[in-house]
C-alpha positions in Angstrom: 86.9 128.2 184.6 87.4 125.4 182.6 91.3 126.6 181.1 92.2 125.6 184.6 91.9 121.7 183.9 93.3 120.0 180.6 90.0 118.0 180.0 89.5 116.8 176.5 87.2 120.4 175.3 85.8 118.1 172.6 84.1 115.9 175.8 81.1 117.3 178.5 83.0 115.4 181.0 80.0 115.3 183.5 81.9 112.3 185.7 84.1 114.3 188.6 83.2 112.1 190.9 84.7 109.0 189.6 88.8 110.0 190.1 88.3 113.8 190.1 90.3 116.0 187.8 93.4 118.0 188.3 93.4 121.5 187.6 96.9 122.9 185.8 98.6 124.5 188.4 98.7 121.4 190.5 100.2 119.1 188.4 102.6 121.8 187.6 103.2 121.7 191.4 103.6 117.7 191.6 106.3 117.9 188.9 108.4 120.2 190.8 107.9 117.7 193.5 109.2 115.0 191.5 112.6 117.3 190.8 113.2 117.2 194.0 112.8 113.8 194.5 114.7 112.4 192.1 117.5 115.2 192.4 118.1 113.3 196.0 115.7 110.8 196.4 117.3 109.1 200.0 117.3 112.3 201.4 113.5 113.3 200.2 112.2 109.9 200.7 114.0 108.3 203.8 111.4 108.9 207.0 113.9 109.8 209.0 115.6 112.5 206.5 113.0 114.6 205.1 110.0 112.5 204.3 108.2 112.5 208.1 108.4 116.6 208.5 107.0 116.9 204.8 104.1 114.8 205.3 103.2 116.1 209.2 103.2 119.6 207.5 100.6 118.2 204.8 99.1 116.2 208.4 98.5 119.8 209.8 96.6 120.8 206.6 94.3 118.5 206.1 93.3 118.0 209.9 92.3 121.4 209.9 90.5 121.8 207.1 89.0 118.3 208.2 88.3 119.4 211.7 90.3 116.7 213.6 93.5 116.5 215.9 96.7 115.7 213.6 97.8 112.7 215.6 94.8 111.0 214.7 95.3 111.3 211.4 97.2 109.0 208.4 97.4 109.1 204.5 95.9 106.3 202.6 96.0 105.8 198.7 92.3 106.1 198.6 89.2 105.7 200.7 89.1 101.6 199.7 92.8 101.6 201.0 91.7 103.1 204.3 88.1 100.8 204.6 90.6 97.9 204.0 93.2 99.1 207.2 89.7 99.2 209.6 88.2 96.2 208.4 91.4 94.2 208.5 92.3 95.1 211.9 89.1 95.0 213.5 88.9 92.1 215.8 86.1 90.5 214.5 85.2 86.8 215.8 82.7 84.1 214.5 79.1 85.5 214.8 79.6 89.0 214.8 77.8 91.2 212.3 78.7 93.9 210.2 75.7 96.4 208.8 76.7 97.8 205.3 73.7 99.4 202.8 72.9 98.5 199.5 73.6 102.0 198.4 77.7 101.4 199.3 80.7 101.1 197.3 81.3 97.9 195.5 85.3 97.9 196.2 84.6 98.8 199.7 81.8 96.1 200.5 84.1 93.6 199.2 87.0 94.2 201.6 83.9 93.9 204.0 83.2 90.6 202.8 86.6 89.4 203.0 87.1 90.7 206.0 83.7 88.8 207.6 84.7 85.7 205.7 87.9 85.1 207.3 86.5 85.6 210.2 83.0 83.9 210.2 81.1 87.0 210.7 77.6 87.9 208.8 77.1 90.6 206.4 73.8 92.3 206.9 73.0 94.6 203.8 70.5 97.6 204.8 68.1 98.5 202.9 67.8 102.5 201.9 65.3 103.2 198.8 65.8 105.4 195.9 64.8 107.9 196.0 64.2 108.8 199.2 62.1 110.9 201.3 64.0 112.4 204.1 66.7 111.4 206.7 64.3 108.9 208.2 64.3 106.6 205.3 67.8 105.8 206.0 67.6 105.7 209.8 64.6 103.2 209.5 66.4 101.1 206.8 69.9 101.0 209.2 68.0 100.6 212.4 66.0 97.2 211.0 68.8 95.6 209.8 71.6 96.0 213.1 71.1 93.9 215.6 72.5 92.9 219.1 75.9 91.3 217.5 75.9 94.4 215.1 80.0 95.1 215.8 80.5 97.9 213.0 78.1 99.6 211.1 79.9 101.0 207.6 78.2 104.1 206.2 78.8 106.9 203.3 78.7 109.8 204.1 78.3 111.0 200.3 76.5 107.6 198.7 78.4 107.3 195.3 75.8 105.4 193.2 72.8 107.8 194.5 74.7 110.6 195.0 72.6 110.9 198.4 74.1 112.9 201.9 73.5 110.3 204.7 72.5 111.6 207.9 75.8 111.2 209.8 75.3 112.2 213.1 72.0 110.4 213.9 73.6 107.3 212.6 76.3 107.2 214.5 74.5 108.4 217.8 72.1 105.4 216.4 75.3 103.0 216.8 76.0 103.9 219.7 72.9 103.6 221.8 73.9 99.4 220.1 77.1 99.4 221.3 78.5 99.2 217.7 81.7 101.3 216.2 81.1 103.2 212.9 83.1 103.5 210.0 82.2 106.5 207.7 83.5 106.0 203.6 83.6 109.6 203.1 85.3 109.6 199.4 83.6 112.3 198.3 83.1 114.5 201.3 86.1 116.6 201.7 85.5 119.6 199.3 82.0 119.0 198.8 80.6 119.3 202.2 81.8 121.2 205.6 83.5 118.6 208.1 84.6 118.6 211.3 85.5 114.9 211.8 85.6 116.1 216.1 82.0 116.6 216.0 80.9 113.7 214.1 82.7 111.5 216.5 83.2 108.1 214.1 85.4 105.8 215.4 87.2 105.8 211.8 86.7 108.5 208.7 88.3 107.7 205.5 88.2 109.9 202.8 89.9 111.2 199.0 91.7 114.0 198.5 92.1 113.3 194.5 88.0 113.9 194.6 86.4 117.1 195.5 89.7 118.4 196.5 91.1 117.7 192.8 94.7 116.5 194.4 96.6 114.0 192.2 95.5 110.7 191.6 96.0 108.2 194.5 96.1 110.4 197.7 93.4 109.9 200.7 93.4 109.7 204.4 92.2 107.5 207.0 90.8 109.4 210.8 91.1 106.7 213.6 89.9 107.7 217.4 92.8 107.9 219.5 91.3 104.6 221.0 91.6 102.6 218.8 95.5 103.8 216.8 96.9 100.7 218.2 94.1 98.2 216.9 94.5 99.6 212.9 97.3 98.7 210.9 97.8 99.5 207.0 97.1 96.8 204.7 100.8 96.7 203.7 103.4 96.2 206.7 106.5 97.5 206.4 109.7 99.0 208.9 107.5 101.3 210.9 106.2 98.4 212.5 109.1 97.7 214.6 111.5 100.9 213.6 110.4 104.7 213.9 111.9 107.8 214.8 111.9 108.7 218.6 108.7 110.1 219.7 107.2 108.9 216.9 103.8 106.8 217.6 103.4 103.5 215.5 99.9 104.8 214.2 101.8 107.3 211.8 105.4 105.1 211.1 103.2 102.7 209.8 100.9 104.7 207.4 103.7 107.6 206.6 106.0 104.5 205.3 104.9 101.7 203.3 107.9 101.1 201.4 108.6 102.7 198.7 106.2 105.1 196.9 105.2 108.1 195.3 104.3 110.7 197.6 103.7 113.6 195.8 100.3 113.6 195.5 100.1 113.6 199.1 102.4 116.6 199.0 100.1 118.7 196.7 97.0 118.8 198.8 97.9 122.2 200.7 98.5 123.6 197.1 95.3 122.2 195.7 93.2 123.6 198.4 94.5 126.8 198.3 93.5 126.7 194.2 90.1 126.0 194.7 90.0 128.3 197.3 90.5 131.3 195.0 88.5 130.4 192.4 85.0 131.9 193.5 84.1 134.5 196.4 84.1 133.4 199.8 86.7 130.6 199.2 86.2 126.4 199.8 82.8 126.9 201.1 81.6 129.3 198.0 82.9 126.6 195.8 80.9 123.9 197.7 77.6 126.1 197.5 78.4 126.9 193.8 78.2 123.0 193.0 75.6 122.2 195.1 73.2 124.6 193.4 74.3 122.9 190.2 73.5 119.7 191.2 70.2 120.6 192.5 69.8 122.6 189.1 70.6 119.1 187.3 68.8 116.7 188.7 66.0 118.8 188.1 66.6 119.0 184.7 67.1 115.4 184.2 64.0 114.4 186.2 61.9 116.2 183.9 63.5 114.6 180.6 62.7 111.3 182.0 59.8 112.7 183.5 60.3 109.7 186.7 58.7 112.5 189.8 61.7 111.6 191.6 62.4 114.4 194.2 65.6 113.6 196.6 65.2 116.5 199.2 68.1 119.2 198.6 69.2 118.9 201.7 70.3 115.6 200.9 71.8 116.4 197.5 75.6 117.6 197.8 77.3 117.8 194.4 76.3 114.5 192.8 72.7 114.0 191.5 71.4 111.0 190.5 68.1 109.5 188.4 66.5 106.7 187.6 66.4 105.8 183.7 63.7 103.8 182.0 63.4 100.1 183.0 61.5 99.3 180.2 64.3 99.9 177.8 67.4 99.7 179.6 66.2 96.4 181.6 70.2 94.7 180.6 73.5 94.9 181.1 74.3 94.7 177.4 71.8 97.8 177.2 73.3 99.9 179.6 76.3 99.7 177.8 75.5 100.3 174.8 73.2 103.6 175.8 77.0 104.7 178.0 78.9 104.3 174.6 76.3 106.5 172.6 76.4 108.6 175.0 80.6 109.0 175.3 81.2 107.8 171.4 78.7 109.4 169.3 77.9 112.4 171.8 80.7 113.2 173.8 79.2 112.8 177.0 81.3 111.7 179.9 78.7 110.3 182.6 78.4 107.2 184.3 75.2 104.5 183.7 74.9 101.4 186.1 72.6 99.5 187.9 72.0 101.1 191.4 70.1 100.0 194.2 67.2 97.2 193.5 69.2 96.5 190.3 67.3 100.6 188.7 68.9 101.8 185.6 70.5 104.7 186.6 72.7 107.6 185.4 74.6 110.1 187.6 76.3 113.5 186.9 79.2 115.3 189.1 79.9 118.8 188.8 82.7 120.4 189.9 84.0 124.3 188.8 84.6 123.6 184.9 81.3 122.5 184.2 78.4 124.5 182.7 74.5 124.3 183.2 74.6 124.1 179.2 76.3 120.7 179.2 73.6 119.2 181.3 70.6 121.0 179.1 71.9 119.1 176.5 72.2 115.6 177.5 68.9 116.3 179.4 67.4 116.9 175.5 69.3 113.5 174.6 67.5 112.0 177.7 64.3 113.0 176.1 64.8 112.2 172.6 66.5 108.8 173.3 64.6 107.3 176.0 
């Protein structure tokens, strides 16, 4: 499938999960897009001209394949933009905690941090280890660390260092029994997992659609309960603030204009869906199943190069796999950068290698439809010979 995308053919590019990859057809569809916007671009972009229909037409999509009522649903560059809206507009007060694991995002636990600063609450950093043994590692780890001033508990729903599915719904039936509103970073969720944001019942979701979805760069959305639309703002205010069409609730005039932007990306979801839709039997979810069995195929693979008897449970495993590499000779920064440059320079492998949780060398690999089970046989051989 791989004439679909215009990777680099000289590169296993094993990363998808950093900023995704758009296939051909969708930036074909983005630049007709941009025709039409520049062809009349007061008429395409004004909200109160064309813009506001264009984007509740893209709203419809996505809610539904989201499983979530449209009005409760915004655009956001990227899952960090839409961590930073909740965090920013959630009334917290001198005291108050805020759970986070040590298995989030780095951009995203920093807007946490700011957020606590300015307002003199604590950061509480749950523990989760690597790997893990089942949903109850997590659970445990979570559950220690809340506590009675516990005000949001921020969770992934697809960990992007570990690569690990979090067990959404007991978490957030977890917060509740504590009183404490949940805020799911779910960048890497839609297209690799089924969701029906209804039935998880966060108070927020935010999520990518330039991931697993393969949109254009820079195109997300942020789910907000319907209780709490007039509580979140977007971390750049602008006219819907205090001007919006008739009808029209704040919640969306706010988020559907920023100022001004490029909103094709956003426009190009429906199409991108559709394309991976028709790429294997039985649609989305055969695509999903496809790469999960490929991930589970890789980390296997890599586990027995580096020979670590690391065994995350598969049910726990959704298109990302990650492993633990050597300590003993990757115990530096300096080191792990070196070993990502052979790896990328001298043997055209495009795959990430960082510290991940209690500072273990790690490496992870993200597979969507263009990649092969050859590419990961051989960095798994460079794995052995190398390390």
């Amino acid at each position: 499938m791989r004439h679909h995308w215009q990777l680099n053919p000289e590169i296993d590019f094993l990363n998808h999960g950093s900023f995704g990859a758009t296939p051909r057809v969708i930036t074909q569809a983005r630049e007709v897009w941009l025709e039409k916007l520049e062809a009349d671009p007061i008429r395409f972009l004004a909200p109160e001209r064309e813009l506001e229909p264009k984007l509740d037409s893209v709203r419809l999509v996505v809610a539904e394949s989201v499983g979530c009522a449209p009005k409760d649903l915004v655009f956001v560059r990227n899952a960090t933009d839409g961590v930073n809206a909740v965090v920013q507009s959630f009334p917290l007060q001198a005291g108050d905690d805020i759970v986070i694991t040590d298995h989030g995002y780095n951009a995203c636990n920093n807007a946490i941090r700011y957020a606590a600063d300015r307002s003199g609450a604590t950061v509480r950093v749950a523990k989760i280890p690597f790997p893990v043994t089942g949903p109850d590692d997590v659970l445990r780890g979570i559950e220690a660390t809340m506590t009675a001033r516990t005000r949001l508990l921020v969770v992934d729903h697809v960990t992007s260092p570990t690569g690990l599915v979090f067990p959404i719904d007991q978490l957030i039936r977890l917060a509740r029994r504590n009183g404490t509103r949940v805020l799911v970073d779910g960048a890497h969720a839609p297209g690799m997992l089924p969701l029906d944001l209804t039935q998880i019942g966060a108070d927020y979701y935010t999520a990518n659609h330039h991931k697993w979805w393969c949109a254009p760069k820079a195109s997300g959305f942020l789910y907000v309960a319907e209780a709490w639309h007039e509580e979140v703002r977007p971390t750049v205010i602008s006219h819907g603030s205090n001007l919006r069409t008739e009808g029209r609730s704040r919640f969306h005039a706010e988020f559907d204009w920023p100022g001004t932007y490029d909103v094709t990306p956003i426009l190009c979801v429906p199409e991108a869906i559709d394309f991976l839709g028709s790429l294997v039997d039985d649609g989305i979810k055969g695509l999903m199943q496809r790469n999960h069995q490929m991930a589970l195929r890789s980390r296997d693979l890599l586990e027995s190069a580096l020979k670590t008897g690391d065994r995350t449970p598969d049910d726990m495993i959704g298109s990302l796999a990650a492993v633990r590499l050597p300590s003993a000779k990757l115990n530096s920064q300096s080191d792990l950068s070196a070993f990502k440059r052979y790896l990328y320079e001298k043997q055209k492998i495009e795959a990430p290698v960082y510290f991940g949780p209690g500072s273990q060398p790690m490496l992870r690999v993200s597979l969507q439809a263009y990649n092969t089970l050859e590419q990961v046989e051989r960095l798994a051989d460079l794995l052995t010979k190398s390390l």
